[in-house]
Z-matrix of the N, CA and C atoms (Angstrom, degrees):
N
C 1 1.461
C 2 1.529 1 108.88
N 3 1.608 2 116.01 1 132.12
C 4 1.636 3 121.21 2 -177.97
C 5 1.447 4 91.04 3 -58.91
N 6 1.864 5 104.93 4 174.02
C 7 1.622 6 104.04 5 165.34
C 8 1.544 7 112.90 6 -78.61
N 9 1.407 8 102.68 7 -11.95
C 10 1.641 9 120.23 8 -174.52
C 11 1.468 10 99.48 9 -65.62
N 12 1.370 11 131.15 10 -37.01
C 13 1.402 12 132.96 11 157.61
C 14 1.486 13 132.24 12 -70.76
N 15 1.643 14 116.77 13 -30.60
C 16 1.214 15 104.23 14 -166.47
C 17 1.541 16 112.79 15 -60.41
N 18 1.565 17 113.10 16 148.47
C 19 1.615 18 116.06 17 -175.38
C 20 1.514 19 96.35 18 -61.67
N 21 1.722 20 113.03 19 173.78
C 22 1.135 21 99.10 20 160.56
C 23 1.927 22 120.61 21 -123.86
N 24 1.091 23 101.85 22 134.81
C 25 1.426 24 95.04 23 -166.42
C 26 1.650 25 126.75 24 -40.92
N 27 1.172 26 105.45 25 142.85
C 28 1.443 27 122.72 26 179.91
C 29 0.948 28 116.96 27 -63.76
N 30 1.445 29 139.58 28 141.32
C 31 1.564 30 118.13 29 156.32
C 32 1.368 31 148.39 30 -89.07
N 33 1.034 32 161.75 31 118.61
C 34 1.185 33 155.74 32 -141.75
C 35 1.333 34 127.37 33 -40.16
N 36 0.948 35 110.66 34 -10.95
C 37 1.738 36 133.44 35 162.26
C 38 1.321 37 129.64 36 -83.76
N 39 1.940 38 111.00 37 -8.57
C 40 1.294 39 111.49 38 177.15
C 41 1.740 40 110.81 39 -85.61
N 42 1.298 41 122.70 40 150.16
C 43 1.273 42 102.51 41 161.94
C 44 1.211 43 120.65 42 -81.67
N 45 1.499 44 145.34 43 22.67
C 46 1.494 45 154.64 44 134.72
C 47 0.963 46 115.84 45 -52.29
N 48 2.191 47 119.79 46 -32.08
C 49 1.557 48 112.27 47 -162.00
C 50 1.719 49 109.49 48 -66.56
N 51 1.351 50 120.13 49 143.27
C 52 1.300 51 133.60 50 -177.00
C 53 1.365 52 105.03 51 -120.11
N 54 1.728 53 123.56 52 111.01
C 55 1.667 54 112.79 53 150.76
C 56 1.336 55 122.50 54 -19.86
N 57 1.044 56 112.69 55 151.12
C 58 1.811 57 118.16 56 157.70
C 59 1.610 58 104.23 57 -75.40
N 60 1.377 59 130.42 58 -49.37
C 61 1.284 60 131.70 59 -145.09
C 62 1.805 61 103.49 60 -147.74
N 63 1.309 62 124.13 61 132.61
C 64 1.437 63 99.95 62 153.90
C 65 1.777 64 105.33 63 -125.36
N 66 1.586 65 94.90 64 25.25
C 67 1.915 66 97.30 65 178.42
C 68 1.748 67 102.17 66 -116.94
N 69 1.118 68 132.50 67 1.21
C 70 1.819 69 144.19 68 -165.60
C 71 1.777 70 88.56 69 -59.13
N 72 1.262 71 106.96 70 161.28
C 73 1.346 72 117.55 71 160.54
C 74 1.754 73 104.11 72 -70.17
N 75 1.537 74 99.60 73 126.52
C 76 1.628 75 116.82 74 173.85
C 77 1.786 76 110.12 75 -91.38
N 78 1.641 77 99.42 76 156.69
C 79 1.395 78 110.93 77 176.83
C 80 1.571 79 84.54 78 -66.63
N 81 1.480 80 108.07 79 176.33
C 82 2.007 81 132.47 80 159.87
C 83 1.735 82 95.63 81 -48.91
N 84 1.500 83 134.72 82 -41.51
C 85 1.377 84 117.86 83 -166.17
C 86 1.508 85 108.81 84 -93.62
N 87 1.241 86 142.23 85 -26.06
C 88 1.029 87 150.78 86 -172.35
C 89 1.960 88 89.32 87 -86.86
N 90 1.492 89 120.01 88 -65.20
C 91 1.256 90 100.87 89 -171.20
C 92 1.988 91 125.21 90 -46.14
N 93 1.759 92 93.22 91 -33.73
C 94 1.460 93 81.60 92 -172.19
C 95 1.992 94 107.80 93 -104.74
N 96 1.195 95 109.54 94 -5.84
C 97 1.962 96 105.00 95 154.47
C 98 1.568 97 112.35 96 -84.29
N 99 1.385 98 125.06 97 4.74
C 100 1.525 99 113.57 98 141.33
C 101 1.427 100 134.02 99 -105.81
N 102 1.547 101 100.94 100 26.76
C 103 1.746 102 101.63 101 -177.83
C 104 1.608 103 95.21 102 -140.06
N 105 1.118 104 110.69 103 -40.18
C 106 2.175 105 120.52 104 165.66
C 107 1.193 106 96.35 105 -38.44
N 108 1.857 107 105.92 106 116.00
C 109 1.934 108 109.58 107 159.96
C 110 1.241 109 90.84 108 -72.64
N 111 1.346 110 115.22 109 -75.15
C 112 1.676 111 126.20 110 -158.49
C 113 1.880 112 131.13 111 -39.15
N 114 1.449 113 104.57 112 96.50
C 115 0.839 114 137.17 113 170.08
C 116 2.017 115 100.49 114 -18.38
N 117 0.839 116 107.58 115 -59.96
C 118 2.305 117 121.40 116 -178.65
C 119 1.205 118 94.18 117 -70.05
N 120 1.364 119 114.32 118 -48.84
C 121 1.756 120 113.28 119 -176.98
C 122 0.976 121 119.36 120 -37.29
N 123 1.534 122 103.33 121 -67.05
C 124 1.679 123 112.80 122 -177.68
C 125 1.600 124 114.94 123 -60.06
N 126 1.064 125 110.30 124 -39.47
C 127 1.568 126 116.71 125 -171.01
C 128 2.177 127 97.91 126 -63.36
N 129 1.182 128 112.28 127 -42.99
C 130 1.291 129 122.24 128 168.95
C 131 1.319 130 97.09 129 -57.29
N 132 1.185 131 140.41 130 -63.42
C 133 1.733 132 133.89 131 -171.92
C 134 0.758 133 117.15 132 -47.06
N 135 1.924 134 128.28 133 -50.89
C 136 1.039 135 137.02 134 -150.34
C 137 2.121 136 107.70 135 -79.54
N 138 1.742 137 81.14 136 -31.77
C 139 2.123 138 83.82 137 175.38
C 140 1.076 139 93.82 138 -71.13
N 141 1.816 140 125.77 139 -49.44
C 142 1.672 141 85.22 140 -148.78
C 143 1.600 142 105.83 141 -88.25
N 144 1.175 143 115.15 142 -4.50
C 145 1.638 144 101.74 143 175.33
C 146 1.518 145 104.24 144 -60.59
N 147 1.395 146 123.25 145 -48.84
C 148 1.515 147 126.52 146 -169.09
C 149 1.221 148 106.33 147 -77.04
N 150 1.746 149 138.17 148 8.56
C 151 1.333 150 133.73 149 147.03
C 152 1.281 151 93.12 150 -115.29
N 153 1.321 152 148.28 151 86.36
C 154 1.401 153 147.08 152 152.15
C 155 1.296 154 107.90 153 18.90
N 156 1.023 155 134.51 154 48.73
C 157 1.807 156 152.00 155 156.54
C 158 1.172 157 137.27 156 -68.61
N 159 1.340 158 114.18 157 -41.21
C 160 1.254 159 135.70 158 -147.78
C 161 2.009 160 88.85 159 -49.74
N 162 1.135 161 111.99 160 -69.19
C 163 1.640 162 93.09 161 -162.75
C 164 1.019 163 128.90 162 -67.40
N 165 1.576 164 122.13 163 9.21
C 166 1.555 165 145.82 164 133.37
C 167 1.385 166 122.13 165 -14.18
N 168 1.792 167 91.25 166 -54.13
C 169 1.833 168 110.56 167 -155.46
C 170 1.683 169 94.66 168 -76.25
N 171 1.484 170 114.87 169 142.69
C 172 1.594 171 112.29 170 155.13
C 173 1.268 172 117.38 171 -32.60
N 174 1.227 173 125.35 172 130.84
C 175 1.420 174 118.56 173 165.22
C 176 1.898 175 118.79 174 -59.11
N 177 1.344 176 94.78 175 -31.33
C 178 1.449 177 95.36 176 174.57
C 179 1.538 178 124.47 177 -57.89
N 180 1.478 179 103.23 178 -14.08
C 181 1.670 180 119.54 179 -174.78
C 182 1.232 181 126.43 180 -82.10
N 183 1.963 182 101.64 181 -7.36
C 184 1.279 183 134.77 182 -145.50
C 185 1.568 184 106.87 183 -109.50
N 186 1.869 185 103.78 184 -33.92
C 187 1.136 186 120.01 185 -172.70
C 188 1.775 187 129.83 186 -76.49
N 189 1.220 188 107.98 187 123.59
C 190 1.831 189 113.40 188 -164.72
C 191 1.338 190 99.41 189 -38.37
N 192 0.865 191 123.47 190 -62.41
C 193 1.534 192 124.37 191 158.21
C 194 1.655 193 156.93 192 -72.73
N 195 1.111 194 161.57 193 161.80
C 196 1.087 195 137.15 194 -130.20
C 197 1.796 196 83.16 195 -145.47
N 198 2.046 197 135.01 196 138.82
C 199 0.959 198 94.75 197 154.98
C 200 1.636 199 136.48 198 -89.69
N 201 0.811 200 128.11 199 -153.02
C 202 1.243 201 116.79 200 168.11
C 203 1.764 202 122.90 201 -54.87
N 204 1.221 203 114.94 202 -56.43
C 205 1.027 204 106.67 203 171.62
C 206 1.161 205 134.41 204 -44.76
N 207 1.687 206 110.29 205 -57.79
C 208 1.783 207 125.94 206 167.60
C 209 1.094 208 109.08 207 -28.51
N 210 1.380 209 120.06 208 -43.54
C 211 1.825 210 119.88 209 -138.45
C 212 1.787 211 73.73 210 -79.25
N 213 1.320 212 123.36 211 -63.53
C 214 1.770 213 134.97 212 -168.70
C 215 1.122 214 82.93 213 -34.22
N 216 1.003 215 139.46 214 -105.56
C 217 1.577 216 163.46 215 -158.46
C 218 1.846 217 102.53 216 -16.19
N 219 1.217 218 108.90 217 -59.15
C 220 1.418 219 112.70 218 -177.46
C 221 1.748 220 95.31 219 -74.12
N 222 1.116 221 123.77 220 -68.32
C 223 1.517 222 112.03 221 166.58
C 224 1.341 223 124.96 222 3.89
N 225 1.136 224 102.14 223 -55.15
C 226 1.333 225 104.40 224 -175.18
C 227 1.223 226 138.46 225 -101.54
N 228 1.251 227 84.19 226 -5.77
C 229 2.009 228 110.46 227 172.64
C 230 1.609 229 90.68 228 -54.29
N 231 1.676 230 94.86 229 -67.56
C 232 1.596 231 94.02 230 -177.99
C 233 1.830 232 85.78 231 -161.77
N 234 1.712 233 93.41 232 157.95
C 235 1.728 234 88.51 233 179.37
C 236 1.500 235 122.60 234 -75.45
N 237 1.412 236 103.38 235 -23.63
C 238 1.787 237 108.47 236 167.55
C 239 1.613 238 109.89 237 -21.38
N 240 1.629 239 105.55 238 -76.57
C 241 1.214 240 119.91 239 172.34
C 242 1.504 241 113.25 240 -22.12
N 243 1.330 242 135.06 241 -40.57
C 244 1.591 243 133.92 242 -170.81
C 245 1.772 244 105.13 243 -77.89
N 246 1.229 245 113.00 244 -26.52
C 247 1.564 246 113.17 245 150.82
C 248 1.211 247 125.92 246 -7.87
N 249 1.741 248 122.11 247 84.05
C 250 1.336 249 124.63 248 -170.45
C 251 1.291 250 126.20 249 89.87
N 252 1.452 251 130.12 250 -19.94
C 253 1.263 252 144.24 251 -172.74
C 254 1.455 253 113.10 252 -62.05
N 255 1.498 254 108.50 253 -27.77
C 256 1.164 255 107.51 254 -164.28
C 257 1.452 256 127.30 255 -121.56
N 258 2.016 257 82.00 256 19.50
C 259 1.916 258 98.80 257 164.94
C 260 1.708 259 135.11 258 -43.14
N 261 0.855 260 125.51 259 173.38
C 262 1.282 261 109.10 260 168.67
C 263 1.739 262 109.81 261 -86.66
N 264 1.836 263 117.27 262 148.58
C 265 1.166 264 135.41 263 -177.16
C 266 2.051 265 99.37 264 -31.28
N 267 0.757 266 131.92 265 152.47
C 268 1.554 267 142.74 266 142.84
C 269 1.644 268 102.32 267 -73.95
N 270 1.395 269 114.72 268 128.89
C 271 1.077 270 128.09 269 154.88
C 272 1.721 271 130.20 270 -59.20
N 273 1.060 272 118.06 271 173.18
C 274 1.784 273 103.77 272 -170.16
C 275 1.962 274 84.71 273 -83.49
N 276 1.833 275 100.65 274 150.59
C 277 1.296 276 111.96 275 -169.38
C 278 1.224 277 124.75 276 77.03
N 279 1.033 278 123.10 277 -46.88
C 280 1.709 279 146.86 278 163.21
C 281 1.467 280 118.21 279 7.48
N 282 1.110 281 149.03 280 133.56
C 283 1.510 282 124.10 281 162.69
C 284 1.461 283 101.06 282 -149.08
N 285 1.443 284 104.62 283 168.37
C 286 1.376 285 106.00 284 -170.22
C 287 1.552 286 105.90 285 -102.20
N 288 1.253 287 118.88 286 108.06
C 289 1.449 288 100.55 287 -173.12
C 290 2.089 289 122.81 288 -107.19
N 291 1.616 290 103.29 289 32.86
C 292 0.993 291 123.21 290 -157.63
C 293 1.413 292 132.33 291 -174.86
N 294 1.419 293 138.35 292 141.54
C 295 1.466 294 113.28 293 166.58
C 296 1.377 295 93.61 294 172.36
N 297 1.691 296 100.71 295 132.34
C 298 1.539 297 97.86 296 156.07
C 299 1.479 298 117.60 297 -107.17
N 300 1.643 299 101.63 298 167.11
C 301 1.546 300 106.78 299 -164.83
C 302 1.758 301 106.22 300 -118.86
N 303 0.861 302 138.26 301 144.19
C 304 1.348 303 126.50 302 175.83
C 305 1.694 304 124.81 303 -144.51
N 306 1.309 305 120.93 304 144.65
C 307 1.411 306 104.02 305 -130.75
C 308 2.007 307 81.10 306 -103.53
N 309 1.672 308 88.75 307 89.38
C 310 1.523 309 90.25 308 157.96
C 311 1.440 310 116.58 309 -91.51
N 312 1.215 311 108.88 310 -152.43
C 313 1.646 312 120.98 311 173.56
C 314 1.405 313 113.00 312 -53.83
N 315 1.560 314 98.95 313 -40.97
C 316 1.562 315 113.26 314 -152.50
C 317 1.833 316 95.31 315 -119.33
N 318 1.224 317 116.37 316 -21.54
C 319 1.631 318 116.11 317 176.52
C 320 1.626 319 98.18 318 90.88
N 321 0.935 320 112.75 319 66.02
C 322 1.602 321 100.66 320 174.54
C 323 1.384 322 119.65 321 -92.64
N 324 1.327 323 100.53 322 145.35
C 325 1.843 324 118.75 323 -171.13
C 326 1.582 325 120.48 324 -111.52
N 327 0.875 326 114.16 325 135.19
C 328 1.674 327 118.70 326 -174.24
C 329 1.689 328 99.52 327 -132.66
N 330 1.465 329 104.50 328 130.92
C 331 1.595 330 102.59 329 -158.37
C 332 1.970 331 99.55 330 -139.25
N 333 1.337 332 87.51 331 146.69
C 334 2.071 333 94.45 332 162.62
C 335 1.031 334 109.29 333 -101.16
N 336 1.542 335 107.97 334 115.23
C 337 1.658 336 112.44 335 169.31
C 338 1.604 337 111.82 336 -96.63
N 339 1.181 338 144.15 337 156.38
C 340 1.193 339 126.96 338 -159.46
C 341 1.337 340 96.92 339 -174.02
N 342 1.671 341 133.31 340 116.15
C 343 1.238 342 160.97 341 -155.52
C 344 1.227 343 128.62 342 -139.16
N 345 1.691 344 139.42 343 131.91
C 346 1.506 345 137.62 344 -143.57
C 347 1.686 346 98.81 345 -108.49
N 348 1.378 347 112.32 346 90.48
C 349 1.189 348 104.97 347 179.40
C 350 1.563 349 110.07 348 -115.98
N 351 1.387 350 114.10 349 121.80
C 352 1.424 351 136.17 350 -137.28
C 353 1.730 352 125.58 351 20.06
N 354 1.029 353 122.80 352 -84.56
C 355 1.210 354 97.65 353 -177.78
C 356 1.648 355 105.32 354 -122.40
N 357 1.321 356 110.31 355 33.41
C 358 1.902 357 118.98 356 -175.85
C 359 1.523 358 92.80 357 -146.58
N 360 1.417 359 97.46 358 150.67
C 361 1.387 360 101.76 359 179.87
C 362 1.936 361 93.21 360 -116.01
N 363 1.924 362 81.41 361 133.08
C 364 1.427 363 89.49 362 174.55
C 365 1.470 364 126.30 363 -99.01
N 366 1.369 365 124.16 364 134.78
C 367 1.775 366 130.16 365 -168.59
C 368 1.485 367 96.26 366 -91.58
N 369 1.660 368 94.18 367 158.73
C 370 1.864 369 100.66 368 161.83
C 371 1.731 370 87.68 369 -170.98
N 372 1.514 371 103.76 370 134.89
C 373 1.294 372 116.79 371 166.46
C 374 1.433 373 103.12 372 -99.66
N 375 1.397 374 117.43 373 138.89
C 376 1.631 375 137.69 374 178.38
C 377 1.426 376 123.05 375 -125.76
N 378 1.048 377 116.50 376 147.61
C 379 1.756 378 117.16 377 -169.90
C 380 1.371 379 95.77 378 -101.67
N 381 1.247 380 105.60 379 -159.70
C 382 1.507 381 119.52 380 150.89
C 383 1.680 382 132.32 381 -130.80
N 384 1.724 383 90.45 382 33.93
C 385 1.413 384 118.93 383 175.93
C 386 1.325 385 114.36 384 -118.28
N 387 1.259 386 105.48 385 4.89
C 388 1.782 387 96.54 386 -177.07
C 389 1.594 388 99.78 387 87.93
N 390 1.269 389 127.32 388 11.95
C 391 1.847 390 109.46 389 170.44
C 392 1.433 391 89.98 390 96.32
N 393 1.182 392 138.20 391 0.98
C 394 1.619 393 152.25 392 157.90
C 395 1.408 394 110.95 393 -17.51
N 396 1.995 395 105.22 394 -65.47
C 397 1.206 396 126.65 395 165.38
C 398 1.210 397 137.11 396 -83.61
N 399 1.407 398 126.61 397 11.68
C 400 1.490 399 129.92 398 -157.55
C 401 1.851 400 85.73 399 -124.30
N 402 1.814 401 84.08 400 156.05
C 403 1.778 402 88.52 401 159.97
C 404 1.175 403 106.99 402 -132.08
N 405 1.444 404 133.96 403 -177.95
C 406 1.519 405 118.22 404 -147.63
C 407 2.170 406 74.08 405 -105.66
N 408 0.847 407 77.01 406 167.06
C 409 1.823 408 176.76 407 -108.31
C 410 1.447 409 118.69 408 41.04
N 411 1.114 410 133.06 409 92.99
C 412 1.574 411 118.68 410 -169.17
C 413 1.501 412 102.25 411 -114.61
N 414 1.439 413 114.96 412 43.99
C 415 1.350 414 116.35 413 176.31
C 416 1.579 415 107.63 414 -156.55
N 417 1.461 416 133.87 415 159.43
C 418 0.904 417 135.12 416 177.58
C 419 1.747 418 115.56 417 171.91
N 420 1.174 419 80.62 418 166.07
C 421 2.509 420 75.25 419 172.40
C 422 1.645 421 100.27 420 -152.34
N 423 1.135 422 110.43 421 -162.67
C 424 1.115 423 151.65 422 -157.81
C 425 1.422 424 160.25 423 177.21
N 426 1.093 425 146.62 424 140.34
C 427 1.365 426 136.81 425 -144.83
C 428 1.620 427 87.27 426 -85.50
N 429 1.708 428 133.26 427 -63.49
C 430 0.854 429 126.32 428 170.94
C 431 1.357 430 121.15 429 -118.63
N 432 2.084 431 108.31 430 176.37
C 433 1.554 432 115.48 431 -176.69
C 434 1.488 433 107.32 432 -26.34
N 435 1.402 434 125.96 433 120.45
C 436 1.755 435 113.32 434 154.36
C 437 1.349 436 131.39 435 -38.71
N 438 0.986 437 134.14 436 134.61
C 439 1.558 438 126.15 437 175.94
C 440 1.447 439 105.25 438 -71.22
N 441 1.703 440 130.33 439 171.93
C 442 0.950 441 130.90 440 175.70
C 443 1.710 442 134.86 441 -32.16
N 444 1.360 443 75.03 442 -63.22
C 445 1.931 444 98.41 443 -173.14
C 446 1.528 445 99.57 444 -63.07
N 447 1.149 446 101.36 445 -45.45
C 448 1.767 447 106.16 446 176.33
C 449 1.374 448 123.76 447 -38.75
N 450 2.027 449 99.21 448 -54.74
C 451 1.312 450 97.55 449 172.72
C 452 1.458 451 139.19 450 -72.86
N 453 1.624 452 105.57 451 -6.35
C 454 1.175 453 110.62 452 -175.80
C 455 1.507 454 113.61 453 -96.14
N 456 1.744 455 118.84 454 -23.59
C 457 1.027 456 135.29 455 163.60
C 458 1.439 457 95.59 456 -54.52
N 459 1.240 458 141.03 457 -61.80
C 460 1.308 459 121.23 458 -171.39
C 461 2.002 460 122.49 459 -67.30
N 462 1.227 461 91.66 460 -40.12
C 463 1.526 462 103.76 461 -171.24
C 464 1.527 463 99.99 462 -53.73
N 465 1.811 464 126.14 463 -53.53
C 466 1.277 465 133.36 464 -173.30
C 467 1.490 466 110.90 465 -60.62
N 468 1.000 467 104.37 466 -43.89
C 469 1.797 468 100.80 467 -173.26
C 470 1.234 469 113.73 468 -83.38
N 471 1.236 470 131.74 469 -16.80
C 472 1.979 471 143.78 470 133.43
C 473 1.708 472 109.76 471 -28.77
N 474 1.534 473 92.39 472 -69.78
C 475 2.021 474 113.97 473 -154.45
C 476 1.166 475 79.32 474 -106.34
N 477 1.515 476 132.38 475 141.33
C 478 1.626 477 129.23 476 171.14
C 479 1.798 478 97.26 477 -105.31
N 480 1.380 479 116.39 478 76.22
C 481 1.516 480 110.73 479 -174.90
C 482 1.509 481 107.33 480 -70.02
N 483 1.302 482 128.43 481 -20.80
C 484 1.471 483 115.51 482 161.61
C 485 1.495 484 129.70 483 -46.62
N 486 1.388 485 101.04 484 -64.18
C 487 1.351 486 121.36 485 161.02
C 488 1.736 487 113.71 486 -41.63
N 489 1.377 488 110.88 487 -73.28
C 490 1.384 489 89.36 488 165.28
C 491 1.707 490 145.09 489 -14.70
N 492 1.730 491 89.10 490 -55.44
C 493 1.414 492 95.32 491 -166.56
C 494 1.271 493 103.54 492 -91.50
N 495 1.650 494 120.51 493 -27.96
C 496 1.452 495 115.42 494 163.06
C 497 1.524 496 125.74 495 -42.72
N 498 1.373 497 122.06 496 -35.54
C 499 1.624 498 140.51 497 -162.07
C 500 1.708 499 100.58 498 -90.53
N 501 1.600 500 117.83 499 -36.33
C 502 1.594 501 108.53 500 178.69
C 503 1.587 502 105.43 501 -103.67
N 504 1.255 503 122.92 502 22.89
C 505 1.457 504 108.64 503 -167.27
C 506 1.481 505 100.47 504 -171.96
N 507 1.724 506 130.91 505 54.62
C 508 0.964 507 120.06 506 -135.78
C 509 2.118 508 103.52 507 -77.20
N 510 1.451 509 80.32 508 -26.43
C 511 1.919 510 105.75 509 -172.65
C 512 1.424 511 101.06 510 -108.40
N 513 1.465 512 125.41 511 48.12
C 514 1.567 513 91.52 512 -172.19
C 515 1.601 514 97.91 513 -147.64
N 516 1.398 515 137.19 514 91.43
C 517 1.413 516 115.97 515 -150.65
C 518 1.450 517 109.36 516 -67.25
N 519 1.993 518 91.74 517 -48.12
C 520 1.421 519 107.64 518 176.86
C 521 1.485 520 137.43 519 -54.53
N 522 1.237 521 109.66 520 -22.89
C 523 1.573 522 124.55 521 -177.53
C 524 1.900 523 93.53 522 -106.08
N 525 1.171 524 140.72 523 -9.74
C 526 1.424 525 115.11 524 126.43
C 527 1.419 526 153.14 525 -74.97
N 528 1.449 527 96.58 526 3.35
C 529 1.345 528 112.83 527 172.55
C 530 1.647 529 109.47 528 -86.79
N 531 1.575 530 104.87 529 -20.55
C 532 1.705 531 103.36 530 -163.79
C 533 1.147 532 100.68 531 -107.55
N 534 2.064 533 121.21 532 6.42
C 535 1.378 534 123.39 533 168.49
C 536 1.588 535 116.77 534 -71.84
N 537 1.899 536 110.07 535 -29.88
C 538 1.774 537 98.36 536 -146.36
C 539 1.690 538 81.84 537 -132.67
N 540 1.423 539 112.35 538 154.78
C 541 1.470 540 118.58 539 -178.95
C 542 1.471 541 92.05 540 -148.16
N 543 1.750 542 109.72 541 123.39
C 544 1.735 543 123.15 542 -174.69
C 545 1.578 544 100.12 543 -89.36
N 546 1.240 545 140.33 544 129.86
C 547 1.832 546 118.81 545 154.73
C 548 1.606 547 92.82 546 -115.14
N 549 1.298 548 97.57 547 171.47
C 550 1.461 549 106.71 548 150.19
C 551 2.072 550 87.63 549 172.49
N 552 1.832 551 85.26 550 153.50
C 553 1.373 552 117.07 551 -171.46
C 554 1.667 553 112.48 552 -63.50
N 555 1.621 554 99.49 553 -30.56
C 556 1.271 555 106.73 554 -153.56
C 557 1.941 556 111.67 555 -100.38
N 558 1.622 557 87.64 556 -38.16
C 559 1.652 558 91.63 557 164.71
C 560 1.348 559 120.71 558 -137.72
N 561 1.751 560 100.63 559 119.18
C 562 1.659 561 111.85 560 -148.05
C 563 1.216 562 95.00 561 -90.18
N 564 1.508 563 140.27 562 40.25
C 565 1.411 564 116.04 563 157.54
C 566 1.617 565 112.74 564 -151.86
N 567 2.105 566 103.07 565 27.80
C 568 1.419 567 118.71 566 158.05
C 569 1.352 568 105.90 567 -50.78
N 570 1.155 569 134.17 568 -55.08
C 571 1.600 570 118.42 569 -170.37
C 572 1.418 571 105.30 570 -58.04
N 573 0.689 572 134.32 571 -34.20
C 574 1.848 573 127.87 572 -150.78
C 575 1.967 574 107.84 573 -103.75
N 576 1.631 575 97.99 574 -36.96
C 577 1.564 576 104.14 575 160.69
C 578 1.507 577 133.27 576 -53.52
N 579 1.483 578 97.78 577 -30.96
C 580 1.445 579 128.09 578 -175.09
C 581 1.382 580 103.49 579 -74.18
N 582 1.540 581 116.87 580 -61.63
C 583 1.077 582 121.31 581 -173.23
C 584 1.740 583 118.64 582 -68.36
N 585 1.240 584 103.65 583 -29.34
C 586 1.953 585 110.51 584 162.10
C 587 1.638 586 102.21 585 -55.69
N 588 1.376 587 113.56 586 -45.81
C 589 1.567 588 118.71 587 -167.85
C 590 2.097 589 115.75 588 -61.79
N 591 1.444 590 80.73 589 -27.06
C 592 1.475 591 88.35 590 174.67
C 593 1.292 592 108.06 591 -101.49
N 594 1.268 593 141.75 592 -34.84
C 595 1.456 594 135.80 593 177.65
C 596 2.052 595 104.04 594 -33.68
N 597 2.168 596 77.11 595 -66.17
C 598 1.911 597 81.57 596 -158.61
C 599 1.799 598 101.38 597 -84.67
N 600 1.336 599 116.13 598 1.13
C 601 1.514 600 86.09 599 145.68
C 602 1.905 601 140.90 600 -78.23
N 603 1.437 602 107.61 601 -27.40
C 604 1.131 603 102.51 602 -158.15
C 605 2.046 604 95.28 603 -133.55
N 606 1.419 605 124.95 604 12.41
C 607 1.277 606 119.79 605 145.02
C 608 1.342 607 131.79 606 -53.07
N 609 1.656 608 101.19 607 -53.27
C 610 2.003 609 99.36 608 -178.51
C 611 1.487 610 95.66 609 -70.89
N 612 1.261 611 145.78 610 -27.88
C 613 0.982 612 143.94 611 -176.27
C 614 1.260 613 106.89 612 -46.37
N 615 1.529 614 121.25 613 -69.73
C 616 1.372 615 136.69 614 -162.17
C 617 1.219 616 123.08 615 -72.98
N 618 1.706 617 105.73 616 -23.92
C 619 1.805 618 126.80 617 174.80
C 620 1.888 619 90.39 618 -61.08
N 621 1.200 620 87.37 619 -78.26
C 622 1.871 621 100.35 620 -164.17
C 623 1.762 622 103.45 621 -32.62
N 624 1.481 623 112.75 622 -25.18
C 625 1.579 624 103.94 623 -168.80
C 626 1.887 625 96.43 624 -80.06
C-alpha cells in the first residue's frame, strides 16, 4: 500500500478504534490488571506500582485468584473488598479485556474475557452470579480485536448497564454516573464513552420529568 493510501489511525476515543493485540507480551501492570479478579486488589496494584511498591505488596494480593481463606479474610474487613472475587476462573490464555464495576454493597464486577483459540479469538462476558445477571448472547469471537462500539455492543446486550442504572437511580443522572466505573487495558477511553452513552441517553429524559 502507497503512503498516499495508508488509512489513518483512529483515535482511541472513536468507537471504530481497534487494539492491535489483546495476547502481545504485557508490561508487570497490564499483565497483572488482566488476570486480578479483585476489584481492592487492583486498586492496591495500581498505588503501589505508581509509588514503586509493587514488591512491597503480598504476593498473595498479586494472585488472579484469591484462596479461599483470603477471599473470608478480606470479606470481612469489609464486603467492598469481595468486588470481583467471585468472577468466574480465567481459562488457560484467557485475559480480561474489560469490566464494569458498580458500587453495590459488595462492588460487583461483570467482565470480557476473551481468548485465541486457533485462528479466532473467542469472547464470554461473566458475572459473579453464575450468568445470574447476563442474558444470552454472552458469547461470541472473531477473526480480529473488536473495535470499540463492537465491544460495547456486545458487553450491553450481555450486562443490561442501562437497566441497571435505570432500576437504582430512576431520576438521578448524576448519582448514576457515581454508581458504575468501566476500565479496561485495551481500550482507554471505555470509561468516559460509556459515561457520554449514559448522559445523552437518560438527561432529556430526566429534564422533561
Amino acid at each position: 500500500m502507497s503512503k498516499a493510501q495508508t488509512p489513518k489511525a483512529l483515535p482511541v476515543s472513536s468507537l471504530q478504534y481497534r487494539p492491535r493485540d489483546y495476547f502481545a507480551r504485557y508490561d508487570l501492570q497490564a499483565e497483572l490488571l488482566t488476570h486480578v479478579k479483585g476489584r481492592a486488589r487492583r486498586e492496591m496494584i495500581k498505588g503501589a506500582l505508581e509509588n514503586g511498591a509493587i514488591d512491597e505488596l503480598p504476593d498473595f494480593l498479586k494472585e488472579p485468584e484469591l484462596e479461599s481463606f483470603d477471599r473470608t479474610m478480606l470479606g470481612r474487613m469489609h464486603p467492598m473488598f469481595l468486588g470481583g472475587e467471585f468472577l468466574a476462573r480465567l481459562k488457560p490464555k484467557e485475559v480480561e479485556i474489560a469490566r464494569i464495576s458498580i458500587r453495590s454493597t459488595t462492588f460487583d464486577v461483570t467482565v470480557v474475557y476473551a481468548r485465541l483459540v486457533g485462528k479466532r479469538i473467542h469472547y464470554r462476558v461473566v458475572d459473579e452470579y453464575e450468568g445470574e445477571t447476563l442474558e444470552e448472547p454472552t458469547t461470541r469471537t472473531s477473526a480480529r480485536p473488536l473495535t470499540m462500539g463492537q465491544l460495547i455492543d456486545f458487553f450491553l446486550h450481555a450486562w443490561d448497564l442501562m437497566g441497571c442504572l435505570k432500576m437504582n437511580y430512576p431520576d438521578d443522572v448524576e448519582e448514576m454516573q457515581c454508581f458504575f466505573e468501566a476500565e479496561s487495558e485495551f481500550y482507554p477511553c471505555l470509561d468516559e464513552t460509556l459515561r457520554d452513552m449514559v448522559q445523552e441517553r437518560f438527561a432529556a429524559e430526566t429534564d422533561g420529568e
